[in-house]
Backbone bond lengths (Angstrom), bond angles and torsions (degrees), N, CA, C in turn:
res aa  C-N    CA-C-N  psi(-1)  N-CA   C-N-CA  omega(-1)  CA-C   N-CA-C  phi
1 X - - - 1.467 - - 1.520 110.20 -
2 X 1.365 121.16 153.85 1.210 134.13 -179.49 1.706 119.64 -86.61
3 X 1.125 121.41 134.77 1.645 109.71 171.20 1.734 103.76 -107.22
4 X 1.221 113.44 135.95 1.154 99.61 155.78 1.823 112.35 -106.39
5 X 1.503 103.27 151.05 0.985 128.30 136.01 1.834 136.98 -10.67
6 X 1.090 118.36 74.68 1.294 110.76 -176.94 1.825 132.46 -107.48
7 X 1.383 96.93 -24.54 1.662 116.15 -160.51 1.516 78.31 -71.64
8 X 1.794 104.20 158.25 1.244 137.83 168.96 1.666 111.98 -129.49
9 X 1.003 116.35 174.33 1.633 125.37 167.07 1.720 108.03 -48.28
10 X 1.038 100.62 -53.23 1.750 101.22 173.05 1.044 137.84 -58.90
11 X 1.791 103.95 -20.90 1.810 119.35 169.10 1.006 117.46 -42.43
12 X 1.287 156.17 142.61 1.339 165.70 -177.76 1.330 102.93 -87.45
13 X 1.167 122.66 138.10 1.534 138.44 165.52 1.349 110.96 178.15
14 X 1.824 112.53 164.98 1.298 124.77 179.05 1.663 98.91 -151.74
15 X 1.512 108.66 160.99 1.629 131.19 167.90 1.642 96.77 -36.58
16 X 1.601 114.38 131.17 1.437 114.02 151.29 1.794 118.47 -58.64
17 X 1.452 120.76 -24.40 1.076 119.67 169.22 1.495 100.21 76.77
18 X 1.503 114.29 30.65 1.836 114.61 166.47 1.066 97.48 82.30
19 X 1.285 137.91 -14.74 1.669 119.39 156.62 1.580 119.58 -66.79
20 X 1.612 107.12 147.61 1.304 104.30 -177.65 1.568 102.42 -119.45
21 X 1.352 115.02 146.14 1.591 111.54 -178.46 1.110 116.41 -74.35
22 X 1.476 107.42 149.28 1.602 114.48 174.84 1.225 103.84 -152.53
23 X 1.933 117.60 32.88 1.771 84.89 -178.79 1.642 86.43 -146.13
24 X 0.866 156.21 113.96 1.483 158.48 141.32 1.618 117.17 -31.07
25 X 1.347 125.37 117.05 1.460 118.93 -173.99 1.592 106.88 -144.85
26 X 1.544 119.65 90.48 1.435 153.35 104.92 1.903 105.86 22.96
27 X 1.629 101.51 88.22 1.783 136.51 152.76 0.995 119.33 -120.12
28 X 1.692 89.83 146.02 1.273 110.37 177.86 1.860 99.68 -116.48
29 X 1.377 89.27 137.69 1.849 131.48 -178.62 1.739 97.01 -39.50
30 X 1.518 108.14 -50.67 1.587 87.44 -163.74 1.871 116.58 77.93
31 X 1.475 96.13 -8.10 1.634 85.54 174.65 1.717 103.82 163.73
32 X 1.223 106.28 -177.12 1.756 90.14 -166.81 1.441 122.46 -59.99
33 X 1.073 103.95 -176.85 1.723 116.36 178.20 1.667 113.32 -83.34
34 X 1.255 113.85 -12.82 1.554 119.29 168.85 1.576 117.78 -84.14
35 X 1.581 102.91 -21.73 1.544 92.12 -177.87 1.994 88.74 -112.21
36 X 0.717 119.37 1.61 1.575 130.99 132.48 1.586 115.90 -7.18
37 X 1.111 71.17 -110.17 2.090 117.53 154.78 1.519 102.82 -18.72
38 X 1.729 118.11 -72.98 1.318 128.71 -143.22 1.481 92.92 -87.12
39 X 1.507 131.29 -47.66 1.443 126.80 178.86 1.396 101.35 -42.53
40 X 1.350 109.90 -69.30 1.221 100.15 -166.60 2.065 143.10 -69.08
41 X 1.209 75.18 -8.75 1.632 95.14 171.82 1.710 106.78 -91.74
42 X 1.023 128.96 -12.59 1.444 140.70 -176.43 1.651 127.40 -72.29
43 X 1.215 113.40 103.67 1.401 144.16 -158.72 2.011 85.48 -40.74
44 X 1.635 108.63 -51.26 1.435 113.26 -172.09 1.160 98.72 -73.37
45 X 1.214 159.93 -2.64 1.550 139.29 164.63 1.160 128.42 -102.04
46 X 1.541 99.39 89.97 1.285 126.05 -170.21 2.127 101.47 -93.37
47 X 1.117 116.60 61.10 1.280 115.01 174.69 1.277 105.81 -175.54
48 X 1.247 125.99 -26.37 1.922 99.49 174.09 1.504 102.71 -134.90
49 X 1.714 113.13 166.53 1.472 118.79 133.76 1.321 111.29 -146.11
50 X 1.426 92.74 -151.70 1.805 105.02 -169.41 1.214 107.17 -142.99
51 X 1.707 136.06 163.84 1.107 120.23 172.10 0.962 114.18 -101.09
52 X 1.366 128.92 -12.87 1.743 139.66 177.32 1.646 107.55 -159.82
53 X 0.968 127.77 141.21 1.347 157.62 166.74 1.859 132.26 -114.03
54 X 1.112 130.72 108.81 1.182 159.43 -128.55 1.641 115.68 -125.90
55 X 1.428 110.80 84.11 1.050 108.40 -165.75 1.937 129.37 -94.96
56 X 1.105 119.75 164.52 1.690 106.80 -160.61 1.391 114.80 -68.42
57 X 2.088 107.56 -4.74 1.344 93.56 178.52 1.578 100.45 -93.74
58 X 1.205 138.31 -5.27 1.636 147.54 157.28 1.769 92.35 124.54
59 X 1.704 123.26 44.98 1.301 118.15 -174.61 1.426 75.13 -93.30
60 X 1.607 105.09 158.92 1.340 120.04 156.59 1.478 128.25 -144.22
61 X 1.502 95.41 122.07 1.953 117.53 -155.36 1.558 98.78 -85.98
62 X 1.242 100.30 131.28 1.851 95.88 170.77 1.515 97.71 -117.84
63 X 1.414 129.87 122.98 1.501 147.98 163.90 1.759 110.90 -83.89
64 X 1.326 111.59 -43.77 1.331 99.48 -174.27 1.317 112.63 -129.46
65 X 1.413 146.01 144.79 1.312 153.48 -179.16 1.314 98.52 -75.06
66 X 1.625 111.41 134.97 1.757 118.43 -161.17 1.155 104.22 -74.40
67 X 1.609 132.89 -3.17 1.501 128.89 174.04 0.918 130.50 -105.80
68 X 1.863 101.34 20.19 1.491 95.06 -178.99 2.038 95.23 -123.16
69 X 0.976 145.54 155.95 1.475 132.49 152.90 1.299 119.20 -52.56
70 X 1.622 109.85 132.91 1.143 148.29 155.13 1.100 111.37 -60.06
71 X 1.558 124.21 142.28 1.024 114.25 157.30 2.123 147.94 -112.67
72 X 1.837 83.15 65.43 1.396 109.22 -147.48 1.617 115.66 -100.05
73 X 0.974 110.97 -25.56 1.362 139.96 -148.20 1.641 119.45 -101.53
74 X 1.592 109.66 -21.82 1.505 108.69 -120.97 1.826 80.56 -115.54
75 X 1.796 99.78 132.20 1.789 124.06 168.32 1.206 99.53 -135.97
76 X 1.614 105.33 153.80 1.182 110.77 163.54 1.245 131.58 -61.31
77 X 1.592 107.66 -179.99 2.027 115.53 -176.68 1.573 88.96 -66.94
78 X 0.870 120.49 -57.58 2.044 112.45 179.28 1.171 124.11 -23.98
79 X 1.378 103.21 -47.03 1.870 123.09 -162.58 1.380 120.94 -76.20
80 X 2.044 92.07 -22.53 1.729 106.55 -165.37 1.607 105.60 -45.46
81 X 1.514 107.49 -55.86 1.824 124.48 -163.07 1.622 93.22 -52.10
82 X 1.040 157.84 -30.59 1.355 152.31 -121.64 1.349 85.19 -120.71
83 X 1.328 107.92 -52.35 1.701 110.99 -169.51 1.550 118.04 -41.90
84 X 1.208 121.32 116.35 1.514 137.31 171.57 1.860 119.77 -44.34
85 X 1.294 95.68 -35.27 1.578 108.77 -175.01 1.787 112.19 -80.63
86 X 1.048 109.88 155.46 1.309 112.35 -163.67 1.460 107.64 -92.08
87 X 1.637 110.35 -50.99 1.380 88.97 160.05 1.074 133.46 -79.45
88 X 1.111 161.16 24.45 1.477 154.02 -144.11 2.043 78.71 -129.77
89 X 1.746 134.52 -39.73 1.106 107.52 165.64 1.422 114.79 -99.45
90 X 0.948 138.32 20.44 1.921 154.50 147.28 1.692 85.53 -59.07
91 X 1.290 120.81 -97.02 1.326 117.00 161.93 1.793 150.18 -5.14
92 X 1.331 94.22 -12.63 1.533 92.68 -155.51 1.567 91.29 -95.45
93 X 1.972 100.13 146.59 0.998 118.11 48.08 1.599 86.18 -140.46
94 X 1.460 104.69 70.69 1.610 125.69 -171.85 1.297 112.53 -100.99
95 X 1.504 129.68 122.71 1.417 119.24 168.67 1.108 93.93 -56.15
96 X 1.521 102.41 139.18 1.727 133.97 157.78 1.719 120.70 -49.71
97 X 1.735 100.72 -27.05 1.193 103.10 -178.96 1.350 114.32 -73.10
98 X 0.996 113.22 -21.63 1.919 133.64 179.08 1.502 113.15 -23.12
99 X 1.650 95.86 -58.57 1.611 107.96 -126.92 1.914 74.38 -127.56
100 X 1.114 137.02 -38.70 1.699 142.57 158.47 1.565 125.29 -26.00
101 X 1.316 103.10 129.13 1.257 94.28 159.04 1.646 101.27 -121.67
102 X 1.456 140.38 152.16 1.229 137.28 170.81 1.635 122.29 -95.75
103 X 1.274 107.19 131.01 1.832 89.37 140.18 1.742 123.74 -143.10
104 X 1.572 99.58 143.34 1.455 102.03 170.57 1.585 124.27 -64.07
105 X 0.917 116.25 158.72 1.672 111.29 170.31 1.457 110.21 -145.34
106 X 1.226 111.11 114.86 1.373 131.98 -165.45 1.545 112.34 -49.33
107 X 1.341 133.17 144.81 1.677 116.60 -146.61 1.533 140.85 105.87
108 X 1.099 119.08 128.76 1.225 139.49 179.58 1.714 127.79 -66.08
109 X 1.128 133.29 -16.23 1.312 132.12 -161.36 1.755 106.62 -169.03
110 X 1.246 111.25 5.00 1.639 105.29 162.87 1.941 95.99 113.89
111 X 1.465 103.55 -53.28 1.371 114.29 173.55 1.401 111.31 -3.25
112 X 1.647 132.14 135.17 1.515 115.41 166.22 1.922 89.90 -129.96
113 X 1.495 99.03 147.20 1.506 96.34 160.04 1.546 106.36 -75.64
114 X 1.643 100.30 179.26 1.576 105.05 169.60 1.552 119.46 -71.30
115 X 1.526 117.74 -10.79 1.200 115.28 -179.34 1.605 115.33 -75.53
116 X 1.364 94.68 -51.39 1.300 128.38 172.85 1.729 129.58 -51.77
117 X 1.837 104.23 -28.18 1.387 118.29 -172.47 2.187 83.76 -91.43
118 X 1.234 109.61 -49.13 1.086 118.72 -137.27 1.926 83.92 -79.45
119 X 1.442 126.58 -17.33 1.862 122.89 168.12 1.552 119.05 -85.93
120 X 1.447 101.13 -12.11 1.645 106.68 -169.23 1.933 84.56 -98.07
121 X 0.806 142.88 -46.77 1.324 145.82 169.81 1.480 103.57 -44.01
122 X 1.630 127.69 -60.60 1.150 140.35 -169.57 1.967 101.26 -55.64
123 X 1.646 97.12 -48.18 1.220 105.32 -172.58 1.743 124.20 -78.69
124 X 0.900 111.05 -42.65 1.852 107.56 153.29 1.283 113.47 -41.92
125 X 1.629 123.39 -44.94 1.790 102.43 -178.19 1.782 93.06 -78.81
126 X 0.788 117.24 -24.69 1.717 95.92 -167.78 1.627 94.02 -76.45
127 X 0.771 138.10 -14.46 1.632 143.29 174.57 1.598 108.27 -58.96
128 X 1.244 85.22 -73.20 1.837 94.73 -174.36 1.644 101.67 -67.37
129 X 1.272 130.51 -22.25 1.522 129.17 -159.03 1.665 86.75 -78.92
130 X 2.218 121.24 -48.82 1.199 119.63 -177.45 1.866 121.03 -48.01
131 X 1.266 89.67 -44.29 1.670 104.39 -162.61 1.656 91.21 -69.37
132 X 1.055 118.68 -63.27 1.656 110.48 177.95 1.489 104.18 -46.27
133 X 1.101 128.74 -36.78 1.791 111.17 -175.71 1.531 111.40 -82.44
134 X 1.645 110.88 -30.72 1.517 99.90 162.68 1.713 127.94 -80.92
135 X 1.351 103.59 -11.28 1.398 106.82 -166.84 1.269 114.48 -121.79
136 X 1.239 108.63 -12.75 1.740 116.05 -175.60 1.479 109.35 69.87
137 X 1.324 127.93 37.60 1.426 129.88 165.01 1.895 106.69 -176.50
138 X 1.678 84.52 130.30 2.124 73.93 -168.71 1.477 83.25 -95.50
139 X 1.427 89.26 172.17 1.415 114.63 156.68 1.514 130.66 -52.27
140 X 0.988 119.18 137.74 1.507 117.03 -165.85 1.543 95.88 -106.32
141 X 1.593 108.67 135.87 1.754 125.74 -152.95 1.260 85.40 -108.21
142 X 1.181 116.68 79.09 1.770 111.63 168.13 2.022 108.70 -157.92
143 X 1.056 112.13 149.18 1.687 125.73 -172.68 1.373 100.49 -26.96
144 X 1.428 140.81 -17.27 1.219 140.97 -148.70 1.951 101.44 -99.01
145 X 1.453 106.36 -37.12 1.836 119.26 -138.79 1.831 75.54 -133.63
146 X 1.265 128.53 -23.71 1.399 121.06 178.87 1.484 101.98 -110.70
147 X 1.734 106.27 121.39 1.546 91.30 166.38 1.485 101.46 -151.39
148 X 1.175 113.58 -155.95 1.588 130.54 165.14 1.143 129.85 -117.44
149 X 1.242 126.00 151.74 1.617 135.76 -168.97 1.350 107.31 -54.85
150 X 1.288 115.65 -28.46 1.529 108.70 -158.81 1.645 104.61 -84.69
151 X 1.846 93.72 -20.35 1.986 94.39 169.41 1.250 104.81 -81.92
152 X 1.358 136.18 -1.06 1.635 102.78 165.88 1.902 104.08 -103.52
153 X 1.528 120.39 -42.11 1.179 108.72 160.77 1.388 111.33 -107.86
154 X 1.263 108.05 126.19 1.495 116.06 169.98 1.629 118.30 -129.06
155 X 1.263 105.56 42.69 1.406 133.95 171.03 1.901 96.07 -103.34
156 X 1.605 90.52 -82.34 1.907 100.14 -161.61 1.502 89.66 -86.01
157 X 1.189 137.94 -23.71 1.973 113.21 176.12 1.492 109.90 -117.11
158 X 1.114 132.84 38.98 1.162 155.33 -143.72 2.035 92.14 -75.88
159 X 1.405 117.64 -3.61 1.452 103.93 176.30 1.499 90.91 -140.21
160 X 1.295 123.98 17.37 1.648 114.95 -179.12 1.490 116.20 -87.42
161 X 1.064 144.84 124.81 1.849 111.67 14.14 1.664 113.91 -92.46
162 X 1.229 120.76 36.05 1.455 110.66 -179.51 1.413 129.61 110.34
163 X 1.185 112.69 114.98 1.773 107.84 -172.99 1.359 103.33 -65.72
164 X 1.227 130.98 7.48 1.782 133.61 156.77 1.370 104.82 -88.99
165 X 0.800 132.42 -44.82 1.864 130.60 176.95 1.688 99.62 -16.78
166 X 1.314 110.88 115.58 1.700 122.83 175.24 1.670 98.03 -91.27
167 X 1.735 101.15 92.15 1.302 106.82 167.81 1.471 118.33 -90.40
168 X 1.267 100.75 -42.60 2.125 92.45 166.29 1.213 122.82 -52.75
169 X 1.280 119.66 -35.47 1.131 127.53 -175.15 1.788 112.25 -69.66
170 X 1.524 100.49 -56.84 1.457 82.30 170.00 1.410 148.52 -78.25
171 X 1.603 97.36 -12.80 1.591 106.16 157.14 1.424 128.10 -60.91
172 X 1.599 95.45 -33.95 1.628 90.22 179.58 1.959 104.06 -71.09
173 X 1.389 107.37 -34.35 1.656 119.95 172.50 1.625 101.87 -30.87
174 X 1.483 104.22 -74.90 1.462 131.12 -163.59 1.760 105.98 -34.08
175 X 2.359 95.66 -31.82 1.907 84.65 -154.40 1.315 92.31 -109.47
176 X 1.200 147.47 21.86 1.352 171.88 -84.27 1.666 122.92 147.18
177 X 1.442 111.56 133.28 1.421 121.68 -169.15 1.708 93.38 -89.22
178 X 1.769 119.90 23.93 1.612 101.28 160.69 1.202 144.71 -61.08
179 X 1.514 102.90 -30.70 1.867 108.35 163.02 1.610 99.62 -61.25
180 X 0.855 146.43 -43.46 1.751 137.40 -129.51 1.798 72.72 -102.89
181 X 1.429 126.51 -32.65 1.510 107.97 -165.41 1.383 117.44 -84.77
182 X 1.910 102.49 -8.56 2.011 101.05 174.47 1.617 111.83 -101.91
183 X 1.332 105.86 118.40 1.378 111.81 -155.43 2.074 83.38 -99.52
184 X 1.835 102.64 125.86 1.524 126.58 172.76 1.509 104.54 -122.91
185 X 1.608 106.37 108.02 1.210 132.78 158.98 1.625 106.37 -97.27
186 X 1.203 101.99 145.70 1.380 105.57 -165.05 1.682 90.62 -121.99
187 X 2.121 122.04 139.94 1.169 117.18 -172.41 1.497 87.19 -129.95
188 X 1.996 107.97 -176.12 1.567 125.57 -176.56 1.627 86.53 -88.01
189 X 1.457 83.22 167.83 1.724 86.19 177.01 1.657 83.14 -143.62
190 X 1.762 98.60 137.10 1.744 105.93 -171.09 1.284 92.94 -109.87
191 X 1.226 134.67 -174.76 1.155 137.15 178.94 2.171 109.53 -161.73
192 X 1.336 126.07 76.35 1.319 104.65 -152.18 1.283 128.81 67.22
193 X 1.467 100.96 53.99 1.855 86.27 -164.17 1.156 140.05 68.65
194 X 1.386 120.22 -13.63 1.728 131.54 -167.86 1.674 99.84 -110.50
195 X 1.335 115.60 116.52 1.375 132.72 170.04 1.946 108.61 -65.67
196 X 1.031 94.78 105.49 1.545 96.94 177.36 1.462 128.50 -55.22
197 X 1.576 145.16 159.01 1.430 96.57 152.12 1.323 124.95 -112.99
198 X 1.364 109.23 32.31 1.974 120.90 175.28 1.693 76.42 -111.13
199 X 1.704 92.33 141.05 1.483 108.68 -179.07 1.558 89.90 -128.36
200 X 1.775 96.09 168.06 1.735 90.82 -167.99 1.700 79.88 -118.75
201 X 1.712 95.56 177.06 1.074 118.84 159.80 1.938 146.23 -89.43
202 X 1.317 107.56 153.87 1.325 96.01 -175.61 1.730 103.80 -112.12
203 X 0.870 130.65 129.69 1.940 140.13 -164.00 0.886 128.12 -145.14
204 X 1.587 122.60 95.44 1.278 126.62 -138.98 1.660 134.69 -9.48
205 X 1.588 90.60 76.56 1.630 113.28 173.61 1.577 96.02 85.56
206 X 1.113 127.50 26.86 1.815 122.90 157.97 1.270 104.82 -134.20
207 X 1.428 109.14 135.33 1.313 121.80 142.22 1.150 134.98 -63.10
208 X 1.301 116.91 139.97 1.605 117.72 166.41 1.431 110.49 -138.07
209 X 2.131 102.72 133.81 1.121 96.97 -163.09 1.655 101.91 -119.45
210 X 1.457 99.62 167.20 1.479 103.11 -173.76 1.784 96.31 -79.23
211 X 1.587 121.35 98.75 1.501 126.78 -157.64 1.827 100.36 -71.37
212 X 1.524 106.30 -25.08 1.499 128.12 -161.70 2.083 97.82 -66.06
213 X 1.007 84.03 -54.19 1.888 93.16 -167.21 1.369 97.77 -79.94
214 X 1.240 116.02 -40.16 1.996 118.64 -162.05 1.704 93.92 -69.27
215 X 1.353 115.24 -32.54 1.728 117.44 177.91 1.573 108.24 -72.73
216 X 1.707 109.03 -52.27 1.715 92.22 -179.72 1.284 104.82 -58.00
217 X 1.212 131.99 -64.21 1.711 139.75 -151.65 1.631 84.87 -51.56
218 X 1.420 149.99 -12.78 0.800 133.45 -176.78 1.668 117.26 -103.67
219 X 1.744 100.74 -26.86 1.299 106.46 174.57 1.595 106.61 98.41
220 X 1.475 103.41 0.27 1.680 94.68 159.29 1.479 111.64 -87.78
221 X 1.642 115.56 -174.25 1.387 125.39 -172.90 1.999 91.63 -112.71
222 X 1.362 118.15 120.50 1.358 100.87 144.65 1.377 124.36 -137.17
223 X 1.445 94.13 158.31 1.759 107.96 -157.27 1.895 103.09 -114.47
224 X 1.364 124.36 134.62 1.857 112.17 161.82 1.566 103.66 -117.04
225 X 1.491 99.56 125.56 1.144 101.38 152.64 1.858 112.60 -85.71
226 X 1.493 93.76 148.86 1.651 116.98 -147.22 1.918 78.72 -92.02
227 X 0.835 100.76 -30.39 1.803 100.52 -165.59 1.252 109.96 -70.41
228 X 1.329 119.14 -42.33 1.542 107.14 -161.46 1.826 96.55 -110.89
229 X 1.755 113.74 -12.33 1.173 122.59 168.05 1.718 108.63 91.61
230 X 1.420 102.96 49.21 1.385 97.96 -155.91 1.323 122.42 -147.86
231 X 1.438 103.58 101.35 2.110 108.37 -157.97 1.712 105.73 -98.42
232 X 1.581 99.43 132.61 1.647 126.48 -173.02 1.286 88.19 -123.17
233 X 1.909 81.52 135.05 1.207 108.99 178.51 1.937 100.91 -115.61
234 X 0.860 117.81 122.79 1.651 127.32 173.06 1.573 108.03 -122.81
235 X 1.438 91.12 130.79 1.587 116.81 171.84 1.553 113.33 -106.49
236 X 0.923 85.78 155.69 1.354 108.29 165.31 1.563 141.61 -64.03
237 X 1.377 153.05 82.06 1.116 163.76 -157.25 1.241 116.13 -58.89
């Protein structure tokens, strides 16, 4: 799989300060992967980032270089005791951001598509595979070193990444060659002759298309409701 490139001068980050990561910690976007993108590249957001972000067509954005801190993670010495996760008080009285690496995942309620389940899977081993080549020890892919925001604050993100977040699923992913077994080729998507520039995916024998652009380029309107999970396409008469 491909990463792109996302951080700008405006990205937020700081020195790990001689800590080395060992713990992977699982967000959700809160909203698309373009304002994703735009928060975090944004001169005015002076308070968070991410180190990678994970989008529903299975793109995957990297904002911050895994050796430097994110700024995703991070409660006060007060907050440590509250924290659900085991290391974060093993740890204390250590920012969480220290020893973290993050990722967003594009979305409202935890939900992942298959593109999307099957790059965030891809992307945890390339995580732990990086940190072992810079550090000489990866991350260990198990409930302990993998968690969610809401186990280190579960005061202010107390449902992040989502009571949909497929955590069995990806642990069993994590101990298991299932990412390495869903093969994502990524194709053009034409529209009338017109080369788009969101391309969809191919997943084991399905397509998935970017429904958003393939409707304008067409001149319909489409809308998803997030609730029932369910995208309309309307044309024009």
């Amino acid at each position: 799989m491909q990463i792109f490139q996302k951080g700008n001068k405006h990205t937020n980050c700081s020195g790990r300060g001689g800590h080395i990561p060992f713990a992977i910690v699982n967000h959700i976007s809160g909203g698309t992967m373009s304002s994703m993108d735009s928060w975090f590249q944004s001169s005015g957001n002076l308070v968070s980032s991410a180190h990678f972000g994970v989008s529903k067509l299975g793109e995957i954005h990297q904002y911050v270089d895994i050796t430097k801190m994110a700024w995703c993670n991070g409660i006060t010495v007060d907050s440590i005791p509250k924290a659900k996760a085991a290391i974060v008080k093993e740890q204390a009285p250590t920012n969480p951001n220290k020893y973290t690496i993050s990722i967003e995942h594009e979305g409202m309620d935890g939900s992942l598509t298959e593109a999307q389940f099957a790059a965030s899977v891809w992307l945890h081993k390339f995580i732990s595979d990086e940190v072992k080549r810079l550090y000489g020890k990866a991350i260990i892919l198990d409930e302990k070193h993998v968690i969610g925001h809401f186990q280190i604050d579960p005061v202010r993100k107390p449902y992040c990444p989502g009571a949909k977040f497929p955590w069995s699923r990806l642990y069993t992913a994590l101990k298991t060659k299932e990412a390495e077994d869903v093969r994502v080729d990524k194709a053009s998507t034409v529209v009338n002759g017109e080369k788009l520039n969101e391309g969809c995916f191919l997943i084991e024998g399905r397509t998935y298309v970017p429904l958003a652009a393939i409707g304008k380029a067409l001149g319909a309107v489409v809308s998803f409701d997030n609730e029932t999970k369910t995208a309309t396409i309307t044309t024009k008469k």
